[in-house]
C-alpha positions as CSV (number, residue, x, y, z in Angstrom):
1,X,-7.3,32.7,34.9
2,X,-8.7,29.9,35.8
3,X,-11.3,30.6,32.8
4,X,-7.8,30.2,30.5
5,X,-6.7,27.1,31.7
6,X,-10.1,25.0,31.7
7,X,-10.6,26.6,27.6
8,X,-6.8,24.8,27.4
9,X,-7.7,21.9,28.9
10,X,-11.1,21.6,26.3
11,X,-8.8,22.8,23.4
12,X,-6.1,20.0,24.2
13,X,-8.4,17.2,24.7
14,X,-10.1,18.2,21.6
15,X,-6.5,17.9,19.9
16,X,-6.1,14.5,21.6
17,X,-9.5,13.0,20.8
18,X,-8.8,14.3,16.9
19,X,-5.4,12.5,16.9
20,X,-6.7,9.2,18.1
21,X,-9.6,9.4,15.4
22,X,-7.2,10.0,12.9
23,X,-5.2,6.7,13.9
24,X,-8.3,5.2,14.1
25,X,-9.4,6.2,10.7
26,X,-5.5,5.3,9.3
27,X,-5.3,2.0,10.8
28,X,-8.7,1.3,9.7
29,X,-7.7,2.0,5.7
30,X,-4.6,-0.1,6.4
31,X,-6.3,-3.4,7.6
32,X,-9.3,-2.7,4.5
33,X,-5.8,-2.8,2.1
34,X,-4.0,-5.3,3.7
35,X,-7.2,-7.6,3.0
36,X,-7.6,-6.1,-0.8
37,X,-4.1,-6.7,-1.6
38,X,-4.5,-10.4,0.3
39,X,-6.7,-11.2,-2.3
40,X,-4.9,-10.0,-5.2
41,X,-1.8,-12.1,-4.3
42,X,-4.2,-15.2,-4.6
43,X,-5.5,-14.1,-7.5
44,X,-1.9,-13.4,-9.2
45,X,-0.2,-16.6,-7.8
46,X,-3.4,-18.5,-10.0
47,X,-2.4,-16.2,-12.8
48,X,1.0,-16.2,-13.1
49,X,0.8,-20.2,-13.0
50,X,-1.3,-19.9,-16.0
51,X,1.0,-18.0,-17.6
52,X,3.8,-20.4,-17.2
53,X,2.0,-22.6,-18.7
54,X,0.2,-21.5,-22.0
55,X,2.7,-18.4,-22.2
56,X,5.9,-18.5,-21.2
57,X,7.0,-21.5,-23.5
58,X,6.6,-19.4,-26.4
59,X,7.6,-15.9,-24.8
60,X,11.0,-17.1,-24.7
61,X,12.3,-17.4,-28.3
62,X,13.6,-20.9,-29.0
63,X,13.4,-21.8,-25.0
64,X,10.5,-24.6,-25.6
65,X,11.9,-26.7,-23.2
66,X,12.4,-24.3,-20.3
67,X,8.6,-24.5,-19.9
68,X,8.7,-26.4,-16.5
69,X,11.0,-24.0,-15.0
70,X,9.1,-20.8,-15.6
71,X,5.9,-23.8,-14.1
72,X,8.3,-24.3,-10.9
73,X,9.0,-20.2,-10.8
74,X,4.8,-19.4,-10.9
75,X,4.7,-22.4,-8.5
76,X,7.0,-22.3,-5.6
77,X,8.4,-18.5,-5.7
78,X,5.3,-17.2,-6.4
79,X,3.9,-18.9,-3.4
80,X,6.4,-17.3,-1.5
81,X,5.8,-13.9,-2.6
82,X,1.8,-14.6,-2.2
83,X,1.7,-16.4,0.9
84,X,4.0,-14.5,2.6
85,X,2.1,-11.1,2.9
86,X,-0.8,-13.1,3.3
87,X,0.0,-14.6,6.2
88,X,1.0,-11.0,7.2
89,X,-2.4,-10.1,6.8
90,X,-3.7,-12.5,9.3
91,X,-1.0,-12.0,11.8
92,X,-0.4,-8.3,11.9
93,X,-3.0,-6.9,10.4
94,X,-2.8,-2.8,9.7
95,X,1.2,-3.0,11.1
96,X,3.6,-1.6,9.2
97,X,6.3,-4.5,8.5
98,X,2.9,-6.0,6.8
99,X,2.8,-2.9,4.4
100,X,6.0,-3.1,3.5
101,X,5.9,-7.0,2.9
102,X,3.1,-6.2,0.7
103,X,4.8,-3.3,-1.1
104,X,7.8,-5.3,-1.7
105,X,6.0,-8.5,-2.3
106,X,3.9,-6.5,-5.7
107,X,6.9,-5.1,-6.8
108,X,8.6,-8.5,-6.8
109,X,5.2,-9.6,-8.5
110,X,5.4,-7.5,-11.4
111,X,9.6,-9.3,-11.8
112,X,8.1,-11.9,-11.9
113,X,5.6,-11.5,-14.4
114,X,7.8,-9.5,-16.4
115,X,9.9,-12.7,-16.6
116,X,7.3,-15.1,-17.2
117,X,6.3,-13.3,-20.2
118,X,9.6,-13.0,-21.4
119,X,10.3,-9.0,-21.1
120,X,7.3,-8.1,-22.8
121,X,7.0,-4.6,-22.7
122,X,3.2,-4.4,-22.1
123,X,3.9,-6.5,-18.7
124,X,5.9,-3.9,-17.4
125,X,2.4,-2.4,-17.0
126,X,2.0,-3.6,-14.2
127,X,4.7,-2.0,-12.4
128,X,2.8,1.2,-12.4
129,X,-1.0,-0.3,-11.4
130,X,1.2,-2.0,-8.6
131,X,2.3,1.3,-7.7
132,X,-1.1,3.0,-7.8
133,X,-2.7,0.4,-5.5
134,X,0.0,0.7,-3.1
135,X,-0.6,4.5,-2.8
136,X,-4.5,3.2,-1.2
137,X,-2.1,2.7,1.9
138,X,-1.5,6.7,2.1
139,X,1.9,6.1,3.2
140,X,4.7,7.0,1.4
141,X,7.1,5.2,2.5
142,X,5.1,2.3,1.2
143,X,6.1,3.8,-2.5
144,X,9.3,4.0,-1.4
145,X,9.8,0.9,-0.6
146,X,8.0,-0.2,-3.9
147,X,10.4,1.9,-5.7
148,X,14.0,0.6,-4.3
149,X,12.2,-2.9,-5.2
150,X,12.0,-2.5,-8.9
151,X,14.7,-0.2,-9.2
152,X,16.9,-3.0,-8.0
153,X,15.3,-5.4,-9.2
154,X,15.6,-4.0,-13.4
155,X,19.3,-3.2,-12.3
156,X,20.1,-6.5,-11.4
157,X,18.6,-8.7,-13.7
158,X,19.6,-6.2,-16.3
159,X,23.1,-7.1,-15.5
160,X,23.1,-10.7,-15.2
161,X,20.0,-11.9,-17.2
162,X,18.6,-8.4,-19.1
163,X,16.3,-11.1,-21.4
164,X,14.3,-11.9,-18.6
165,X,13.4,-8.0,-17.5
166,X,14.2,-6.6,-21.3
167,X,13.2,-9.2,-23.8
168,X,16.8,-8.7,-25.5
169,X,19.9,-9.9,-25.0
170,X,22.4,-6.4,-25.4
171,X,20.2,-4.1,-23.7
172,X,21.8,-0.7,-22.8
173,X,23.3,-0.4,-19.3
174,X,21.6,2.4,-18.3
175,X,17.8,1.0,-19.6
176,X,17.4,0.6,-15.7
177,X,17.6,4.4,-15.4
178,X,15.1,5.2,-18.0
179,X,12.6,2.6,-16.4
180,X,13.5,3.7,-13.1
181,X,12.6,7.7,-14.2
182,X,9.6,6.8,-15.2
183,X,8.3,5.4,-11.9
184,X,9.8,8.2,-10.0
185,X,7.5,10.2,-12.4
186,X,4.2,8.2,-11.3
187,X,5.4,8.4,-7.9
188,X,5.2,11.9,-7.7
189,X,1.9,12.3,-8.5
190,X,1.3,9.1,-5.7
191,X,2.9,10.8,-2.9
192,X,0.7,13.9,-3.2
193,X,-2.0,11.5,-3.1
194,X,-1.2,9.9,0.4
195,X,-0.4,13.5,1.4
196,X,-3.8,14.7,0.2
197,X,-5.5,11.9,2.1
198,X,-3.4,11.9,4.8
199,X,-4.6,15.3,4.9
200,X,-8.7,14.7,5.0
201,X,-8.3,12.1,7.4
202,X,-6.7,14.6,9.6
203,X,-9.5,17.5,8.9
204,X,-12.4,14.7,9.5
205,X,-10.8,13.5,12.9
206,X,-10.5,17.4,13.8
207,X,-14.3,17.9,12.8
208,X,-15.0,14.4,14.7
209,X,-13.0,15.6,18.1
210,X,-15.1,18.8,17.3
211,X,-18.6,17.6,17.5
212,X,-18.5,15.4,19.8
213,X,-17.0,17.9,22.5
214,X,-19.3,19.6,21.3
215,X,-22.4,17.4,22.2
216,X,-20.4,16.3,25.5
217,X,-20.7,20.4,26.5
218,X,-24.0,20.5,25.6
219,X,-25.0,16.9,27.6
220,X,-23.0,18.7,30.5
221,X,-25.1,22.0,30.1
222,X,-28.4,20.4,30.2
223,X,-27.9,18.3,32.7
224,X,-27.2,21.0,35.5
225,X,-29.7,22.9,34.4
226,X,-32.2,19.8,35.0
227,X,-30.5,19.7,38.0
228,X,-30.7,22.8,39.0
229,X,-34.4,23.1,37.8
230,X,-34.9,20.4,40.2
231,X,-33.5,21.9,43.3
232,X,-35.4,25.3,43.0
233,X,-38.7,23.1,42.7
234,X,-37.9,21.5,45.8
């Protein structure tokens, strides 16, 4: 009996020891993308002001003179949506409001483009590379999040300015639908992604827990036979 209950004991410390290494591992890949996408929101905030101003004055047809508007857009509310989840990043690194800052902070990213470029079709690109870089998070509620973002965001500015997300002026109510399908599409092969990694993290933490209980049983063994050595050559 009492056999049982120390193998229990060693069997739920090893489950233990495997779940903390598998929040170690997690938390570890959050913080690494926390700092990836930290530097992409730099990267686009440059970007986008560059293409305010050599592409946004002639993305929008006969809307010359709205150049310093889309410049003020790239300018301050990019540096909103950039400096935001960067300060995140510093603050709460590997939390999850940070994630989700970032997550709707790219989606918002790829609006913003999207307008800058005047609805151009090939910017809406972007959507889905946002998409597969959030899924390095292997959380996916992350996608989720990413997803109400631009789903709202196409439905919305397809009601009230559809130019800006469509590049047309009478676009058809339910375009938001159709864009919205197809990043439900990429999302589903996404989530089975961050389930799949989810999933090795938790098999390398279990082999982990494994051999190190294993080395710890061993270190335990030797020793009190060195021990016991001892005694008999006294």
């Amino acid at each position: 009996m009492e056999a049982v209950q120390t193998s229990n004991a060693a069997l739920d410390a090893i489950v233990l020891r495997a779940e903390n290494f598998q929040k170690q591992l997690l938390d570890e890949n959050y913080r690494k993308t926390d700092r990836a996408f930290a530097i992409v929101m730099g990267v686009q905030w440059v970007f986008a002001i560059v293409v305010a101003l050599a592409i946004s004055p002639w993305a929008w047809t006969g809307k010359t003179q709205v150049a310093n508007i889309h410049v003020y857009l790239a300018v301050l509310l990019g540096g909103i949506l950039s400096g935001v989840p960067i300060a995140l990043t510093f603050i709460m690194p590997g939390s999850t409001l940070t994630r989700h800052v970032m997550a709707a902070s790219q989606m918002l990213w790829s609006a913003l483009l999207i307008h800058l470029s005047g609805g151009r079709i090939e910017t809406h690109f972007h959507v889905f590379g946002s998409l597969g870089f959030l899924s390095y998070y292997r959380d996916w509620k992350i996608l989720l999040t990413a997803t109400v973002v631009v789903a709202a965001d196409h439905f919305l500015r397809g009601m009230f300015w559809p130019e800006s997300v469509y590049g047309i002026l009478n676009p058809e109510w339910w375009r938001f639908l159709e864009h919205a399908f197809w990043v439900v599409f990429a999302d589903s092969f996404l989530l089975m992604a961050c389930f799949r990694g989810v999933k090795e993290a938790e098999k390398m933490a279990e082999r982990q827990a494994q051999i190190e209980a294993l080395s710890e049983r061993e270190w335990k063994t030797s020793s009190v036979t060195t021990r016991g050595a001892a005694v008999v050559t006294k």
